[in-house]
KOLZA-364869 format. One line per 8 residues: their letters; for each residue x, y, z of N, C-alpha, C, O. Coordinates in steps of 0.05 Angstrom, whole numbers, plus 32768, in hexadecimal, padded with zeros to 4 digits. Each point is the difference from the previous one (the first is absolute). Layout:
N
A> X Y Z X Y Z X Y Z X Y Z  ... .
end
This chain:
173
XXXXXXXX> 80B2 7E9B 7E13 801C 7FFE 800A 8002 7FE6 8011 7FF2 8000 8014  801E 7FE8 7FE6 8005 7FEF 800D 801B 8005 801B 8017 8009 7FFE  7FDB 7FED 8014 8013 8001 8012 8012 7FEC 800C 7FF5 7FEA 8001  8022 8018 8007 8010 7FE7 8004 7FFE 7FF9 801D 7FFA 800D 8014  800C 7FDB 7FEA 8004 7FF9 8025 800C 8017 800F 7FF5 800A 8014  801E 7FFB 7FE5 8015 8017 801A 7FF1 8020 7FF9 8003 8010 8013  7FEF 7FF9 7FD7 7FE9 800C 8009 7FEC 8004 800F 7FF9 8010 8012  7FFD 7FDB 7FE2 7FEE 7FFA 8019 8007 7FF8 801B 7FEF 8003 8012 .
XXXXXXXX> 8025 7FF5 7FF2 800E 8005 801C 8005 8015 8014 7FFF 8002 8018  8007 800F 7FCC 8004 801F 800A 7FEA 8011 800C 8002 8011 8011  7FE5 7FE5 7FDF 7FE2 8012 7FFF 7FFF 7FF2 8019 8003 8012 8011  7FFC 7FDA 7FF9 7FF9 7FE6 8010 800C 800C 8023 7FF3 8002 8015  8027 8005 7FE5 800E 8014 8022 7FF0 801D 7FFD 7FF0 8005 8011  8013 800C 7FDB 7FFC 801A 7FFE 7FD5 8001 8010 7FF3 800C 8011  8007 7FDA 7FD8 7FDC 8009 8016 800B 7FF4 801C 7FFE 8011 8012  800C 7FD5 7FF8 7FFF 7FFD 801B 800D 8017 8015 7FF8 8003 8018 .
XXXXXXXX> 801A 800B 7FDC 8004 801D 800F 7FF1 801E 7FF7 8006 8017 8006  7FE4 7FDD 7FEA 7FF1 8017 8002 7FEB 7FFA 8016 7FFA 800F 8013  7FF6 7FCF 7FE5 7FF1 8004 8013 8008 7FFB 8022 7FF2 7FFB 8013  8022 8006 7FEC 8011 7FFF 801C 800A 801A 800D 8003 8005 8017  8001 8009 7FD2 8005 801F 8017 7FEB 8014 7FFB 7FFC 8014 800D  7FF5 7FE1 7FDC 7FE7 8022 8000 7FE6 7FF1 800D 7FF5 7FEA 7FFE  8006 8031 8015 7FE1 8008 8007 7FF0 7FF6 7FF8 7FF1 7FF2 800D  800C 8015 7FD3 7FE5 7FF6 7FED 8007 7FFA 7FEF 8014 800B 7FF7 .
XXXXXXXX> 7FDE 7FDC 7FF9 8004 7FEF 7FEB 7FE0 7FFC 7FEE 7FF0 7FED 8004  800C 8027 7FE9 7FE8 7FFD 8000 8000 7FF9 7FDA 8010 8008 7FEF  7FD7 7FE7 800F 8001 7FEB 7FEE 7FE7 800B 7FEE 7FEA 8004 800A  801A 8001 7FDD 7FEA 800B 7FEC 8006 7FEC 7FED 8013 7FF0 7FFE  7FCF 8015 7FEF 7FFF 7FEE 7FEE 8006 801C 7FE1 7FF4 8015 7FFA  801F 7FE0 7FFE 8003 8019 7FE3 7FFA 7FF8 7FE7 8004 800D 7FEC  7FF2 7FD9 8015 7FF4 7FFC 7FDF 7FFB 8009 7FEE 8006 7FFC 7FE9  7FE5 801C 8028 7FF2 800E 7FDF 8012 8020 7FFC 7FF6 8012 7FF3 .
XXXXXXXX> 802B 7FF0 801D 800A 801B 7FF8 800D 7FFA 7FF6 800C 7FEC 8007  7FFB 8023 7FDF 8012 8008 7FF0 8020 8005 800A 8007 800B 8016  8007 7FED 7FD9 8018 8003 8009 8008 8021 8007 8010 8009 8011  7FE1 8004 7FE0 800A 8018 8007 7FF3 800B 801E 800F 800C 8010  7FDB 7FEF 7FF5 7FF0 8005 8017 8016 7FEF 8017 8009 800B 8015  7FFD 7FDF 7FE5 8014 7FE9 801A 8013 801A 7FFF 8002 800F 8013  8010 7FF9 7FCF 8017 801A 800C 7FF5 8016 8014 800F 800B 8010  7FDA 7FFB 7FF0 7FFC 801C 8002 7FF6 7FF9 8026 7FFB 8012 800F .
XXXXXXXX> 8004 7FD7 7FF7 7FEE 7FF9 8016 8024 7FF9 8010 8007 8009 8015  8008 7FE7 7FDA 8020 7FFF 8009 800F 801A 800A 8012 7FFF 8012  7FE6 801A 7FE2 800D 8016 8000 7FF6 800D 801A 800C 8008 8015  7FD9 7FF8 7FE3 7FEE 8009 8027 8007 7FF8 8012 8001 800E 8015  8007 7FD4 7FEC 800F 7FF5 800F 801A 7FFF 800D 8007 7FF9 8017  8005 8010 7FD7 8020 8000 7FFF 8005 801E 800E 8014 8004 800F  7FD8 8013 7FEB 8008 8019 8006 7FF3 8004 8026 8002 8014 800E  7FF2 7FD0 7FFA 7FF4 8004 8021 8014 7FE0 800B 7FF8 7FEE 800F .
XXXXXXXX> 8019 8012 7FE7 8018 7FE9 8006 7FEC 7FE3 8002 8000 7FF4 8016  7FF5 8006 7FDA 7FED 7FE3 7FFC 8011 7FFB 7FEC 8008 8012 7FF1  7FFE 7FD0 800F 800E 7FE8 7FEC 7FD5 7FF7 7FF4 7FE9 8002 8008  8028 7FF3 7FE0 7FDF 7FFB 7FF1 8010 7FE7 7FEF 8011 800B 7FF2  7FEE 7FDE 800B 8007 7FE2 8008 7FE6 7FF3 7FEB 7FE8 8000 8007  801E 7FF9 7FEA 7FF3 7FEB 7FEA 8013 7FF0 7FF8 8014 8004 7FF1  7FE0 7FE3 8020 8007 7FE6 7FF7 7FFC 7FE2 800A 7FFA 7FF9 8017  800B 7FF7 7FD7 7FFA 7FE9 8008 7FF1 7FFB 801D 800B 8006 8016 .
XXXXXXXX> 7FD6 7FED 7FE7 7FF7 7FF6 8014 800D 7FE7 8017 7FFF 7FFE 8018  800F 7FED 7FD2 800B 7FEB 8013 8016 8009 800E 800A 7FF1 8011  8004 802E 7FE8 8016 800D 8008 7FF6 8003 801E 800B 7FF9 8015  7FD9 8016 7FEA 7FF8 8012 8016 7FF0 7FEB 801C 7FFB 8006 8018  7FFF 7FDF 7FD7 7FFE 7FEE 8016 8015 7FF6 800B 7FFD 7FFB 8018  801C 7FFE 7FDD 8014 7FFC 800A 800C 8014 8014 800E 7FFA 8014  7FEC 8019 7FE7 800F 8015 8017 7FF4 8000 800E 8009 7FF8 8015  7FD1 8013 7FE7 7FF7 7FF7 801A 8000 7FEB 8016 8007 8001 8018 .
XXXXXXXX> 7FF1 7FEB 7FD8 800F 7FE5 800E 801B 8000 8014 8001 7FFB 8019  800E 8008 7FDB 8022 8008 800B 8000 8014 8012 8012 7FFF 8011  7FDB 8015 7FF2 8004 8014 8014 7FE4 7FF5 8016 7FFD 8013 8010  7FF4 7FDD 7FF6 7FF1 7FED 8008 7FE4 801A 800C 7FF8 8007 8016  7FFE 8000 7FC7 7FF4 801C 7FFF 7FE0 7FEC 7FEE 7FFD 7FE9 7FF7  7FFB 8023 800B 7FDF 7FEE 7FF1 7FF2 801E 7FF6 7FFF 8018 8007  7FF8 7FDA 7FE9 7FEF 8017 7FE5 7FE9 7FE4 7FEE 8002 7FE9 7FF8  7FE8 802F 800A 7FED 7FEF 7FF8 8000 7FF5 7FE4 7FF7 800F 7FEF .
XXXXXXXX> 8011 7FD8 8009 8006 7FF3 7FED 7FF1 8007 7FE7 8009 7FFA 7FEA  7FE1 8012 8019 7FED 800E 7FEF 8006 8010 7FF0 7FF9 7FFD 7FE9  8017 8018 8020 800E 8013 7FF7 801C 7FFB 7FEF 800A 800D 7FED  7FFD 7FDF 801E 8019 7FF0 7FE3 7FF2 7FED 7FEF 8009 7FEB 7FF7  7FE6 801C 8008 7FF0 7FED 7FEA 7FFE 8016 7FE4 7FF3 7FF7 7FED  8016 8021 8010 7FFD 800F 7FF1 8015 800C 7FFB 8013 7FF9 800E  7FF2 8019 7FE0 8011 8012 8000 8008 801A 800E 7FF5 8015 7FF9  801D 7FEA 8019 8005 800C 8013 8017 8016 7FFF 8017 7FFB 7FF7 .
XXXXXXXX> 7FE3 8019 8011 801A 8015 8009 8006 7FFF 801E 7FEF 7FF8 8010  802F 8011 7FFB 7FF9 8008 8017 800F 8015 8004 8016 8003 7FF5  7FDA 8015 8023 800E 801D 8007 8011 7FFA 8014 7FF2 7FF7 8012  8029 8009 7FF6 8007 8000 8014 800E 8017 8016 8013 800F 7FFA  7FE3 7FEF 8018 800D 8021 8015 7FFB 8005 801C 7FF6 7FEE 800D  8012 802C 7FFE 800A 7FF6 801B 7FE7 800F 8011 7FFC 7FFA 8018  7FF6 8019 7FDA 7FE7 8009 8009 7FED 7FF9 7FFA 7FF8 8008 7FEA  7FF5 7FE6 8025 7FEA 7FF8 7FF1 7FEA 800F 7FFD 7FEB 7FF3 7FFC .
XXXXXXXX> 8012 8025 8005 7FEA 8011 8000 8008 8005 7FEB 7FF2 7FF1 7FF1  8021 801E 7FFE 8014 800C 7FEE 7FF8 7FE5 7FE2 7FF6 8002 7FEA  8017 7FE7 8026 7FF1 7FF0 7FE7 7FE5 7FFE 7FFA 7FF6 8004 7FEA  7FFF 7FF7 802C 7FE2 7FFF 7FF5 7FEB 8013 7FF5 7FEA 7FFD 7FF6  802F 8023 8012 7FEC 8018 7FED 8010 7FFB 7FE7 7FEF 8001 7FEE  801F 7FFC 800A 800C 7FFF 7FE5 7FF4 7FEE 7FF3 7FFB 8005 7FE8  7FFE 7FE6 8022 7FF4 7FE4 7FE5 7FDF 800B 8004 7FF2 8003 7FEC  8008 7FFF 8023 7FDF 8008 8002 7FFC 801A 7FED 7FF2 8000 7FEB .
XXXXXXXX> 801E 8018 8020 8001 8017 7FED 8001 7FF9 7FE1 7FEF 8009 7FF0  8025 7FE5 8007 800C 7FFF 7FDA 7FE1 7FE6 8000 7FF7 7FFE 7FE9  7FFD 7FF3 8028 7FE7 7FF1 8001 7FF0 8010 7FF2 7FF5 7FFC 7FEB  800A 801D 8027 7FE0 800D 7FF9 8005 800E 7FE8 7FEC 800B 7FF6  802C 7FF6 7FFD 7FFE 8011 7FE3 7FFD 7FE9 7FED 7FED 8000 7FF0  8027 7FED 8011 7FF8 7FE3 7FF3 7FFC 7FF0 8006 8010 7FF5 800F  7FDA 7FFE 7FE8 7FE0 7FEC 800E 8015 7FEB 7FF7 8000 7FEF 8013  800C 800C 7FE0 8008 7FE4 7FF7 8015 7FF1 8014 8008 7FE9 7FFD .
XXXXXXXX> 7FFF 802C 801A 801A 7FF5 8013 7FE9 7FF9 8015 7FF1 8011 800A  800D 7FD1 7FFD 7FFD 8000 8015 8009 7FF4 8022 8010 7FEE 8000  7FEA 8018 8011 800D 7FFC 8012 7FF7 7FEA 800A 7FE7 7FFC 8001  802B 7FF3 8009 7FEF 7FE5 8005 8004 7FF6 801F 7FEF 7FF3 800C  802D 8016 8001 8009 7FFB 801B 8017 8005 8007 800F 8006 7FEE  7FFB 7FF8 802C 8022 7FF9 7FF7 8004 7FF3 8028 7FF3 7FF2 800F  802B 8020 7FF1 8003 7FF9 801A 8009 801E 8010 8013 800C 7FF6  7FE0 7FFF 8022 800F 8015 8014 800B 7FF5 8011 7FF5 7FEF 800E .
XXXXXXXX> 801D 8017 7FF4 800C 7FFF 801D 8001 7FE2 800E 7FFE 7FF9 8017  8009 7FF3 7FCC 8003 7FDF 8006 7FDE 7FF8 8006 7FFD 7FEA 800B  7FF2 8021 7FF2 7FE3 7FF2 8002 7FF3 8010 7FE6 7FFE 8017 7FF8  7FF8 7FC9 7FFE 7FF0 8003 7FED 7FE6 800A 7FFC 7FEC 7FF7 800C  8013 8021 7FDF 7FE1 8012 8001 7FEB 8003 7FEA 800B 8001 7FEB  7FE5 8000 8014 7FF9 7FFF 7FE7 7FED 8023 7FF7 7FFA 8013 800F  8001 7FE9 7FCF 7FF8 8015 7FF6 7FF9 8017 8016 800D 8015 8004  7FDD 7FE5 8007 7FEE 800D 8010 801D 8015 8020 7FFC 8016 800A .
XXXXXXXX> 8012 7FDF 7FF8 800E 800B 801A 801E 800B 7FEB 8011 800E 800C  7FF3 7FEC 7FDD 8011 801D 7FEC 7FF7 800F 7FFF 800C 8016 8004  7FCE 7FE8 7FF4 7FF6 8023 7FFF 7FFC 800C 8018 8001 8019 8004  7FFB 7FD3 800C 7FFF 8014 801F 801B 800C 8002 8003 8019 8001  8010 7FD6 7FFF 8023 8011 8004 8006 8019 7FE6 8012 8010 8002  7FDC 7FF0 7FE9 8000 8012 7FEC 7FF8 8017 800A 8009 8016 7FFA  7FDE 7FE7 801E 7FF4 801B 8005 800A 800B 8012 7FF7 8015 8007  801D 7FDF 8005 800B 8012 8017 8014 8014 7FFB 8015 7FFC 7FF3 .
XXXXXXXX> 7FE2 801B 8018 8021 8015 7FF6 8015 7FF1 8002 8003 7FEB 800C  800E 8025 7FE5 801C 7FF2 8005 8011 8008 8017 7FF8 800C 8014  8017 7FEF 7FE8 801A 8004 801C 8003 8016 8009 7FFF 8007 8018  8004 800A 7FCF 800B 801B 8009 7FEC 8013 800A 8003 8014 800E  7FE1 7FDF 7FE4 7FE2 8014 800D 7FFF 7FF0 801B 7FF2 800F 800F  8012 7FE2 7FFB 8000 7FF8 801C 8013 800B 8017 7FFB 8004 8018  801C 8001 7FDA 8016 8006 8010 7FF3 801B 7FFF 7FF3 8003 8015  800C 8015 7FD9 7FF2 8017 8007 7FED 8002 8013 8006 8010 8012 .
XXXXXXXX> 7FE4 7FE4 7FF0 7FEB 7FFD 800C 800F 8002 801C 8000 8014 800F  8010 7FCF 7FF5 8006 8001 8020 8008 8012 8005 7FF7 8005 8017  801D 8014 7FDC 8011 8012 8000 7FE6 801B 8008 8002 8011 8011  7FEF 7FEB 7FE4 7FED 8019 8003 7FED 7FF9 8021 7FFA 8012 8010  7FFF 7FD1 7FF6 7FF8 7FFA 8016 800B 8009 801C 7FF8 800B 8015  8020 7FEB 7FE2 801A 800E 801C 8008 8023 8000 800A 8010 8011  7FED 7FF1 7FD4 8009 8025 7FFF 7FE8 800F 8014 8001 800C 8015  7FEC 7FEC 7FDB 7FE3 8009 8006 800C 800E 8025 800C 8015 8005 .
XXXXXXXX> 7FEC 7FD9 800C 8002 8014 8022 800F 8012 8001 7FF6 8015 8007  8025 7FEC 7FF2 8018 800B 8000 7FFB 8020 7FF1 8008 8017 8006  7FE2 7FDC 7FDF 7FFF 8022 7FED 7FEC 8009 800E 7FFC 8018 8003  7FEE 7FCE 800C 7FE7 801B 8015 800A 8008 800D 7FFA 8018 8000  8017 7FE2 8012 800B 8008 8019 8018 801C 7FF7 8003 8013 8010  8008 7FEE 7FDC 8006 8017 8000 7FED 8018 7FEA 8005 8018 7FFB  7FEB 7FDD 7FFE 7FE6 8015 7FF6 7FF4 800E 8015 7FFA 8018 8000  8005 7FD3 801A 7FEF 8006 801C 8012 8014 8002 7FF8 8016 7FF7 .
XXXXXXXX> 8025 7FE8 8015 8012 8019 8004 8009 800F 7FF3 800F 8011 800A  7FEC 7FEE 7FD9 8007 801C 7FEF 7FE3 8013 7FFD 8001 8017 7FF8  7FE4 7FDB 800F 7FE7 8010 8006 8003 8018 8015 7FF3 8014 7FFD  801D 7FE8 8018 7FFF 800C 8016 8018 801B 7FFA 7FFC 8017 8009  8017 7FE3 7FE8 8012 8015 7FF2 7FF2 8016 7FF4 8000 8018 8006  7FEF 7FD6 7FDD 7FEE 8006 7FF2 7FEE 8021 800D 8002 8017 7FF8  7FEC 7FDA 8023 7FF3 800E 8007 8009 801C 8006 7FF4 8014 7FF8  8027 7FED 8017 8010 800C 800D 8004 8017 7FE9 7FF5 8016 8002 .
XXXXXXXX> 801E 7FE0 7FE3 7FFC 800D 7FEB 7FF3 8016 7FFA 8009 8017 7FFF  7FDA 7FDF 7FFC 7FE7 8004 7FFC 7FF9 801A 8010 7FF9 8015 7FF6  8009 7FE6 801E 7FF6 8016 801A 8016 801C 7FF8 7FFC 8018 7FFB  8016 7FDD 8006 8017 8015 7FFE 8000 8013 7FED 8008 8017 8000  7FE6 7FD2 7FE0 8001 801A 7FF1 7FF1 800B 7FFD 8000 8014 7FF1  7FE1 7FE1 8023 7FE8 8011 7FF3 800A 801A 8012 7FF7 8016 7FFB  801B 7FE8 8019 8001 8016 8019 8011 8014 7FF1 7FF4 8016 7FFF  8023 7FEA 7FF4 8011 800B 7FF0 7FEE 800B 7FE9 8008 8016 7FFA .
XXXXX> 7FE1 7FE0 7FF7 7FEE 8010 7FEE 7FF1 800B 800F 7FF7 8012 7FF2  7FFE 7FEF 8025 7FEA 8009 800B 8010 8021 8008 7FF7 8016 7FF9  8023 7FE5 8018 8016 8010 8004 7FFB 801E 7FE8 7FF3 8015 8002  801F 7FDE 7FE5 7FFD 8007 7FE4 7FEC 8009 7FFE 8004 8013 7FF1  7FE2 7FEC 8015 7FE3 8009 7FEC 7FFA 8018 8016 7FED 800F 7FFD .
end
């Protein structure tokens, strides 16, 4: 598909406000997948709110450039995708995850949070729970005193209970 100037114009604003308002911008090499595998990796994407962006490399230096953002030139030396989104944990389990089922996607770098990272610090952000197992966690941290502290005082009820009814069977027998 040839594209025209005011196309590529278009692709040209749409990446400079991707890589300008999302979190993570993370850059794979998709050579050896199949078009149907790129759908099926688009759809994973699409269903955890990630944009998935194939195109033109001189597109993606220009934006970077324009948004005064640097990416290791290494990585546009190839054929490139990019994930874009507003959680970067969220991106980086999704491309690592559809990674480990197909060897042929690989991950090469991108950008978090306006600084550039490479392979090695996606899989670290891959292994971290996500948001919502964190937000539980804290949620269970702050509960925690609050549920001993009334365990401590429903023990003492408990006991009270307890006494009352062995005295009421003892009564009874």
């Amino acid at each position: 598909m040839v594209l025209t100037r005011q196309d590529k114009e278009q692709i040209l604003e749409k990446l400079k406000e991707l890589f300008k308002t999302s979190s993570a911008s993370v850059a794979s090499n998709y050579s050896s997948l199949t078009a149907t595998e790129i759908t099926d990796l688009r759809k994973a994407l699409k269903e955890k709110g990630i944009s998935l962006i194939v195109t033109k490399n001189t597109l993606v230096k220009r934006a970077l450039s324009s948004n005064s953002q640097n990416l290791d030139q290494s990585i546009l030396d190839q054929p490139v995708i990019f994930a874009f989104g507003q959680d970067e944990v969220e991106v980086c389990k999704a491309l690592q995850g559809f990674a480990k089922e197909h060897e042929a996607l690989k991950i090469l770098g991108g950008i978090i949070l306006s600084q550039e990272v490479d392979k090695e610090k996606i899989v670290h952000l891959a292994l971290l729970p996500s948001r919502e197992e964190l937000q539980a966690k804290l949620v269970a941290i702050l509960a925690a005193p609050t549920y001993g502290f009334v365990n401590v005082l429903a023990a003492n009820i408990r006991g009270m209970v307890s006494v009352i009814d062995q005295y009421y069977k003892e009564k009874l027998a």
